[in-house]
C-alpha positions in Angstrom: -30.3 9.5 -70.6 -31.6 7.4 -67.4 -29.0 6.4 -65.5 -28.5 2.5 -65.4 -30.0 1.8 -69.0 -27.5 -0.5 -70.6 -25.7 -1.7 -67.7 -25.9 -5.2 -67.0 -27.9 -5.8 -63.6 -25.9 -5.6 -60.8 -23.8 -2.4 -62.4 -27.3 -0.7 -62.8 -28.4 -1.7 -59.4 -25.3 0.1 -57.8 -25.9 3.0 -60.3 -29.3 3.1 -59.3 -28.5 2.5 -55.3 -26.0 5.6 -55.6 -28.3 7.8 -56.7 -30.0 7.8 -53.0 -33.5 7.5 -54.2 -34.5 4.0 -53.0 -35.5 3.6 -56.4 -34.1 -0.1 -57.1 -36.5 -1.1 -54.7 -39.4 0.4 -55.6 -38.7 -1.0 -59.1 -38.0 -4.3 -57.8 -41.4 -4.5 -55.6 -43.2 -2.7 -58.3 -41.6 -5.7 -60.7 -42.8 -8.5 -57.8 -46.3 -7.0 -57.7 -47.0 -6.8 -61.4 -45.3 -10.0 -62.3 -47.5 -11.4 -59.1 -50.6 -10.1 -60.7 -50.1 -11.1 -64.2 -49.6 -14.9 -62.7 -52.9 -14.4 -60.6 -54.7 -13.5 -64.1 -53.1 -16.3 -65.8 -54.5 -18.9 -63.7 -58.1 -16.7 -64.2 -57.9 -17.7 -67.6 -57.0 -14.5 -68.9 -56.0 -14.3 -72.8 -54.4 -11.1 -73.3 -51.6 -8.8 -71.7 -51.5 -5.1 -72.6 -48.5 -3.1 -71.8 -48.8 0.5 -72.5 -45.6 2.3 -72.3 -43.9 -0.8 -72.4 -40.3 0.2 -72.8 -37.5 -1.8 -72.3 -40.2 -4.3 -70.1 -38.9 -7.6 -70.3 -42.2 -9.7 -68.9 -43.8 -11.0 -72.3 -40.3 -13.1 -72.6 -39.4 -13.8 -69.0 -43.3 -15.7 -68.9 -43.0 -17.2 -72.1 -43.0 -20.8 -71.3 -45.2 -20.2 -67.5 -48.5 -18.5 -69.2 -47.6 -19.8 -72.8 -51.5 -19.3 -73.9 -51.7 -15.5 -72.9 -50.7 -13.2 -75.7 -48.7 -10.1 -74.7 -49.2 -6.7 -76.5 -46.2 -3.6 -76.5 -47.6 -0.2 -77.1 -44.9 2.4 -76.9 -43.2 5.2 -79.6 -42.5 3.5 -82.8 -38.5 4.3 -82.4 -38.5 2.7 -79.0 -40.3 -0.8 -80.1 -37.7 -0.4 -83.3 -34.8 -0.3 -80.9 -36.4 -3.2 -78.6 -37.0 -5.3 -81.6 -33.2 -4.8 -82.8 -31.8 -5.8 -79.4 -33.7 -8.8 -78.4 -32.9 -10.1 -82.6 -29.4 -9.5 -82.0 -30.0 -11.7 -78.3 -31.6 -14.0 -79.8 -28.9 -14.4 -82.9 -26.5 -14.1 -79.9 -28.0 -17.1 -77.8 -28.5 -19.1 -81.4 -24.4 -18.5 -82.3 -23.6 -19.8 -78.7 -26.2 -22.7 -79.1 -23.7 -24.0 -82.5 -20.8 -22.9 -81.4 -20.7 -25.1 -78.4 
């Protein structure tokens, strides 16, 4: 198991910090680049986003409402979409609760 899934962010930022690697900020100029690019092909009129191996990739919902007309696409193993899918319902049914309860 990869150290830091499931921890919120700052916990997985000092699991990933401890590890020595200078991996958290390679992911986090890795995350700057892509999400810079992605805006740069928005404003180019682009349609369509296609994200192979796409993970636990969070960019199709954190641009929702900046590049509403572009239609993302997840490509990954069936079980890990599955597990994706469950999670963000159980978010969204999380965030819906909150919305009523308040």
């Amino acid at each position: 198991m990869f150290l830091g899934v499931g921890l919120d962010s700052e916990d997985a930022k000092i699991a990933l910090e401890s590890m020595k690697t200078g991996i958290y900020y390679y992911v986090n100029a890795r995350t700057h680049h892509i999400d810079t690019l992605l805006k740069q092909a928005a404003k180019n009129r682009a349609k369509q986003v296609v994200i192979l191996g796409a993970g636990y990739d969070s960019r199709a919902y954190r641009f929702y409402n900046e590049v509403p007309k572009v239609k993302f696409f997840e490509v990954d193993f069936p079980a890990t979409l599955q597990y994706k899918k469950k999670k963000i319902a159980e978010i969204i049914a999380s965030m819906v609760e909150e919305y009523y309860l308040v």
